[in-house]
N, C-alpha and C positions, 0 to 999 in steps of 0.2 A: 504494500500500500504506500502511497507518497501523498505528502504532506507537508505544509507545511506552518509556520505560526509565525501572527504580526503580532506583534500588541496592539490592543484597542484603546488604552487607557494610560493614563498616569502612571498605574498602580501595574511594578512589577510581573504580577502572577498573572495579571489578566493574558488569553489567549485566545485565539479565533485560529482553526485548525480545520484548513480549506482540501476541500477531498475534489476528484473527478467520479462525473455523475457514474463512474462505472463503479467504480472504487465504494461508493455510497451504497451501489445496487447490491453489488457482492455482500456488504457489511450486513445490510437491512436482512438478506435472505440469509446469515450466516448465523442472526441475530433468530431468525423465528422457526429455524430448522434446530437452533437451541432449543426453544421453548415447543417445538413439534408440533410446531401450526403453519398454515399455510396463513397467506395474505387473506384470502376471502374469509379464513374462519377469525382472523382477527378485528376485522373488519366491524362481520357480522358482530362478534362479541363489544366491538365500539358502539355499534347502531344500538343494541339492545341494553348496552349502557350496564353489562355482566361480565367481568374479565376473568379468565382461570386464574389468573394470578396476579401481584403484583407488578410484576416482570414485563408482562402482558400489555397491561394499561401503560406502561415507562414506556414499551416499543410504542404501541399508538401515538404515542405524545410528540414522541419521536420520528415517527416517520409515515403515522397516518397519512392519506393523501396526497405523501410526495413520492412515492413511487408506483411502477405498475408489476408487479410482480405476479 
Protein backbone atom coordinates (compact mmCIF):
# COMPACT_ATOMS: atom_id res chain seq x y z
CA UNK A 1 0.00 0.00 0.00
CA UNK A 2 1.40 3.67 -0.54
CA UNK A 3 0.82 6.47 1.22
CA UNK A 4 1.42 9.09 2.40
CA UNK A 5 1.09 12.16 5.29
CA UNK A 6 0.93 16.00 5.26
CA UNK A 7 0.13 17.75 8.29
CA UNK A 8 -3.02 19.45 8.58
CA UNK A 9 -2.49 21.58 11.49
CA UNK A 10 -0.26 23.34 13.94
CA UNK A 11 -0.33 20.52 16.04
CA UNK A 12 2.59 17.92 15.41
CA UNK A 13 0.43 14.53 15.58
CA UNK A 14 -2.06 15.69 13.34
CA UNK A 15 -2.04 13.46 9.82
CA UNK A 16 -4.10 13.08 6.77
CA UNK A 17 -2.95 9.77 5.04
CA UNK A 18 -3.96 9.82 1.31
CA UNK A 19 -4.46 6.28 -0.40
CA UNK A 20 -5.29 5.46 -4.34
CA UNK A 21 -8.92 4.79 -4.96
CA UNK A 22 -7.55 1.16 -5.54
CA UNK A 23 -5.55 0.81 -2.45
CA UNK A 24 -8.89 2.04 -0.49
CA UNK A 25 -10.85 -0.65 -2.44
CA UNK A 26 -8.53 -3.46 -1.56
CA UNK A 27 -8.46 -2.04 2.21
CA UNK A 28 -12.53 -1.70 2.49
CA UNK A 29 -12.85 -5.44 1.10
CA UNK A 30 -9.90 -6.79 3.40
CA UNK A 31 -11.79 -5.00 6.09
CA UNK A 32 -15.22 -6.88 5.61
CA UNK A 33 -13.86 -10.32 4.57
CA UNK A 34 -12.43 -9.73 8.31
CA UNK A 35 -15.71 -9.21 9.79
CA UNK A 36 -17.39 -12.01 6.93
CA UNK A 37 -19.65 -9.83 5.39
CA UNK A 38 -20.05 -8.90 2.12
CA UNK A 39 -20.85 -5.12 1.19
CA UNK A 40 -24.61 -5.77 0.54
CA UNK A 41 -25.02 -7.41 3.96
CA UNK A 42 -23.53 -4.50 5.60
CA UNK A 43 -25.27 -2.22 3.82
CA UNK A 44 -28.45 -3.87 4.58
CA UNK A 45 -27.48 -4.02 8.32
CA UNK A 46 -26.91 0.03 7.87
CA UNK A 47 -30.42 0.58 6.40
CA UNK A 48 -32.05 -1.58 9.19
CA UNK A 49 -30.03 0.42 11.59
CA UNK A 50 -28.90 -3.42 13.27
CA UNK A 51 -25.08 -4.15 13.11
CA UNK A 52 -23.43 -7.67 14.09
CA UNK A 53 -21.07 -5.94 15.62
CA UNK A 54 -19.26 -3.07 16.62
CA UNK A 55 -16.65 -3.60 14.17
CA UNK A 56 -19.56 -3.54 11.64
CA UNK A 57 -21.03 -0.15 12.28
CA UNK A 58 -16.95 1.56 12.57
CA UNK A 59 -16.69 0.00 8.72
CA UNK A 60 -20.17 1.71 7.72
CA UNK A 61 -18.93 4.91 9.19
CA UNK A 62 -16.03 4.23 7.34
CA UNK A 63 -16.70 3.47 4.19
CA UNK A 64 -20.47 3.37 3.67
CA UNK A 65 -21.32 4.75 0.34
CA UNK A 66 -17.90 5.29 -0.85
CA UNK A 67 -17.24 2.23 -2.54
CA UNK A 68 -18.89 -0.25 -4.95
CA UNK A 69 -18.00 -3.56 -3.95
Amino acid sequence: MTFSEHATTDHDDDAVIVMSADDFQHAAQRALDELGLTYAELEEQAHDGDFTSSQAHALWVSIGGTVDL
